[in-house]
C-alpha positions, 0 to 999 in steps of 0.5 A, a space after each residue: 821514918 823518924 819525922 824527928 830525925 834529920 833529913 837527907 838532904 840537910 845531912 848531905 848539905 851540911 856535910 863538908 869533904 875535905 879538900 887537898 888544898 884546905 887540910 894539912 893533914 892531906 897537904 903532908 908529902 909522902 915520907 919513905 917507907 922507911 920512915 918511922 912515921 910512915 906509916 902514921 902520915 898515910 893514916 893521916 890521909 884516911 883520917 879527914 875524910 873518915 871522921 867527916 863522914 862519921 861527924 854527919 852519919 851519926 846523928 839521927 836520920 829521920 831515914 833510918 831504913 836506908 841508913 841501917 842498910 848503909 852502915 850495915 853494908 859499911 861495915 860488912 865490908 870492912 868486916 873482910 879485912 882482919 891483917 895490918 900492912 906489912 910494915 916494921 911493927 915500930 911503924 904500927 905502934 906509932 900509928 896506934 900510939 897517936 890514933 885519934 879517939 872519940 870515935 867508933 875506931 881506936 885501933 888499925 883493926 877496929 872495924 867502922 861503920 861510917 866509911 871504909 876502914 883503913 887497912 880496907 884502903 891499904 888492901 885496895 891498893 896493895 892488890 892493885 900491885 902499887 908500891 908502899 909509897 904509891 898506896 899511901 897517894 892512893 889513900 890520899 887521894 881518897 882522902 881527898 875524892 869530890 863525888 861527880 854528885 857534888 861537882 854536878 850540884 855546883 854545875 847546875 846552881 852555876 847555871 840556875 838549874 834545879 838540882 833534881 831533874 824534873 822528870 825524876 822529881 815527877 816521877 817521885 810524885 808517883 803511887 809505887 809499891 815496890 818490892 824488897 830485893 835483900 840486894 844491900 846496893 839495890 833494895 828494892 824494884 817495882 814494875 811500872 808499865 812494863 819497864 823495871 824500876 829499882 831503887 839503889 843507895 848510894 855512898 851517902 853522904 858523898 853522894 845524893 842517897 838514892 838513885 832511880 833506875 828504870 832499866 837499869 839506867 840511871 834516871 837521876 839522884 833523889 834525896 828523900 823516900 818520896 811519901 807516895 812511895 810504899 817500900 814494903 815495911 818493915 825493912 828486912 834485916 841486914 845480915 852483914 856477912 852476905 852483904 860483904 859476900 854479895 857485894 862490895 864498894 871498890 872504886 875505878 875498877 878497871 875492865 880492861 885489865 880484869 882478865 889479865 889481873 885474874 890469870 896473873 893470880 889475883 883471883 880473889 880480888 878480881 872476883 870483889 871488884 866483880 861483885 863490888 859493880 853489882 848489876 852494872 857489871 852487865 854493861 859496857 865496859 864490864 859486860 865482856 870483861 866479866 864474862 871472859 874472868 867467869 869462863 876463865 874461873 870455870 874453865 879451871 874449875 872444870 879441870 878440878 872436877 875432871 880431875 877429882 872424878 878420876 883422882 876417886 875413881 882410882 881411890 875406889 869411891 862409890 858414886 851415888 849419883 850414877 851416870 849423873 855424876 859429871 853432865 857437860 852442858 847440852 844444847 838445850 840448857 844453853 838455851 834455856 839460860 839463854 830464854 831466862 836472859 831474855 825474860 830478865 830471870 838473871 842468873 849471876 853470871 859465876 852459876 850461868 858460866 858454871 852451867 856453861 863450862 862444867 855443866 852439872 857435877 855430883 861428888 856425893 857418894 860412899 867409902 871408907 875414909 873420905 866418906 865414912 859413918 859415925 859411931 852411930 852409923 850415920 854418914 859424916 857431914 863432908 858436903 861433897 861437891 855437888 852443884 845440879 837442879 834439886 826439885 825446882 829446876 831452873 826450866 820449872 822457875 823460869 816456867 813460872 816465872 813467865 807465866 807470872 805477870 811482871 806486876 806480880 812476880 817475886 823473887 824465887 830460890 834456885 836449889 842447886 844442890 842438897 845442904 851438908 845434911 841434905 848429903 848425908 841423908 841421900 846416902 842412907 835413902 833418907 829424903 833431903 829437907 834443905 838445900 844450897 840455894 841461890 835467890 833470883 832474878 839476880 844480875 850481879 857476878 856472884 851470889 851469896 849460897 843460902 843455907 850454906 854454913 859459912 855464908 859465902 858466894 858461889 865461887 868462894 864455895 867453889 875454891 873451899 871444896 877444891 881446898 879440902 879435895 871436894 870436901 870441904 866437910 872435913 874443914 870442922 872434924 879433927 881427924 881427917 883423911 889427911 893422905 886422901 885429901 892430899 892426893 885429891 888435891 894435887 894438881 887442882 888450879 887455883 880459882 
């Protein structure tokens, strides 16, 4: 830390929401969508709020550890979204035209660092099925939010009451050594007589910067990294893509409609939300919810691979895998997914109901237009769908995991498949060096699949291999099987 910088909580005092009542910009009615300027008054409402928070991120923060990690995660997710409202290009020029400047923004398009981006908000509320008019509320009353954080501090000061709760503040006078997660919401845990504790950022500086965990249950909201506290510096770098991928911040996610929204098509957007709630997504009121949105997902996942294996089949193809080729799941793996919940080796909930409802699938195999050789004779890199154990599998991690006192445990990578390269070598019996992996313990929806090249979570790389017909490879070569992976894709579900 900077001990020159700014601290926290002067950064969180001296930050000023705007308020409805006291900026005009946000007291402006909602004009037609048909107006010229409509387009510009909903700009208007993200405005306040947004250069607020930037007046404030900027300037030195003493913590710069978990300000990286915040603007990182900002922008991550701002980094998603790449189209403009479809609106008259009459109304996007006006906006533009009179955008404000001196900022880190100039353009709808531009991609900040201190709050989420305007077409984020627009793209929010346009998957939530509001109207042009309705969105344009809905980016005001963003405009306008008043986190529970700053409506608790005027409560507790009404009644004299410190603002930290004293057990929290007790607790932060603790000697902890935590550990680094790679988690952009939760950076770090640690085990403290037997019971977890994790340290998650918050959407400073709306909210106090950091909350304490124990358990996964909010124990109370901290301003500044407690000096007895080690958290394993130097800080890991951010990579901004699999922040974005492996979670992202949507407010008010409704459970009760996540299932019904994902059958009536917003498969992608349901999934975000899904993994916008982190490791909450494993309580009320997402538990059940969550759960039945991933057996959906797999579900029609499982009818693809079904599908596929009988669409190649009839094309001849020659699997390597033999009879391991499609394995449902047994008995004994239920269970086995079931002891790593009950020894806290959470798996992401999209693999868990994968290994539920389709089981263990290997596309890998040889023929002459969806898997050929090069002029060199080496096959091409198609990256056929496969999702199984490698080496390390899951009863061997959990072994090891429980042999390992919870004091002493690290994070550990789950190989589910062999890498693009990785297939390619099996075919022409060399031995496989790198794989698709996914790092755990990890309770979130998703997960991000290290090694893979697009840097995209578990059920994105789903929906991309059944995209290219289970070969999601062809994507990067120009001459492509074209009839072949239009055959292959008739009839698969949408995920």
């Amino acid at each position: 830390m900077n001990p020159r910088g700014i601290s926290n909580k002067v950064i969180y005092t001296q930050y000023t929401p705007p308020s409805c009542e006291n900026n005009r910009l946000l007291r402006e009615p909602v004009p037609s969508v048909t107006a010229n300027d409509f387009l510009d008054t909903t700009k208007g409402f993200w405005w306040p709020r947004y250069y607020s928070r930037y007046c404030v991120l900027h300037w030195d923060l003493a913590d710069t550890v978990a300000k990286d990690i915040l603007l990182a995660r900002i922008r991550a997710r701002n980094a998603l979204y790449t189209t403009l409202p479809d609106l008259p290009a009459e109304q996007i020029a006006y906006a533009e035209r009179f955008f404000s400047t001196g900022v880190d923004v100039a353009t709808l398009l531009d991609v900040p660092s201190y709050g989420p981006s305007f077409i984020s908000l627009w793209a929010d509320a346009r998957e939530k099925g509001l109207s042009n008019e309705e969105a344009a509320e809905y980016i005001r009353n963003w405009g306008c939010y008043r986190s529970p954080a700053r409506i608790r501090d005027a409560e507790r000061k009404a009644r004299k009451q410190p603002l930290i709760d004293r057990k929290v503040a007790k607790r932060l006078a603790e000697i902890i050594a935590w550990r680094q997660t790679g988690d952009p919401f939760i950076p770090w845990d640690a085990t403290v007589a037997g019971h977890l504790w994790q340290v998650r950022i918050n959407d400073f500086p709306d909210d106090y910067m950091y909350t304490l965990l124990i358990d996964s249950e909010a124990s109370g909201d901290f301003h500044e990294w407690p000096q007895a506290w080690d958290r394993g510096e130097p800080k890991p770098e951010v990579d901004e893509r699999r922040v974005a991928l492996a979670a992202r911040a949507v407010p008010n996610v409704n459970a009760a409609t996540l299932l019904s929204r994902y059958q009536n098509g917003e498969h992608e957007a349901v999934w975000r939300d899904l993994m916008a709630l982190g490791p909450e997504v494993r309580k009320e009121p997402y538990k059940q919810a969550a759960w039945a949105v991933a057996q959906e997902t797999m579900r029609r996942a499982a009818h693809n691979v079904k599908l596929l294996l009988e669409k190649l089949k009839q094309l001849d193809y020659q699997f390597n895998g033999g009879e391991w080729v499609y394995v449902p799941c047994t008995k004994e793996e239920r269970k086995l997914l079931a002891a790593c919940d009950r020894k806290h080796l959470w798996i992401p909930i999209s693999l868990r109901a994968f290994r539920e409802e389709v089981g263990r699938v290997d596309l890998v195999g040889s023929h002459a237009t969806l898997s050929p050789m090069d002029d060199k004779g080496e096959p091409l890199l198609t990256d056929a769908l496969e999702v199984q154990d490698c080496e390390l599998t899951l009863d061997g991690i959990l072994e090891e995991w429980s042999e390992t006192s919870p004091e002493e445990r690290e994070p550990m990578a789950w190989e589910i498949c062999a890498d693009a390269q990785g297939k390619a070598d099996i075919l022409v019996d060399v031995q496989v060096e790198d794989c698709y992996t996914v790092q755990l313990p990890n309770a979130a929806a998703d997960a991000v699949l290290e090694g893979e090249a697009h840097k995209i979570a578990f059920v994105e790389y789903l929906r991309l291999s059944f995209q290219w017909g289970g070969f999601p490879g062809w994507e990067k070569y120009e001459n492509r099987p074209e009839k072949e992976l239009a055959f292959l894709r008739e009839g698969l579900l949408p995920l």
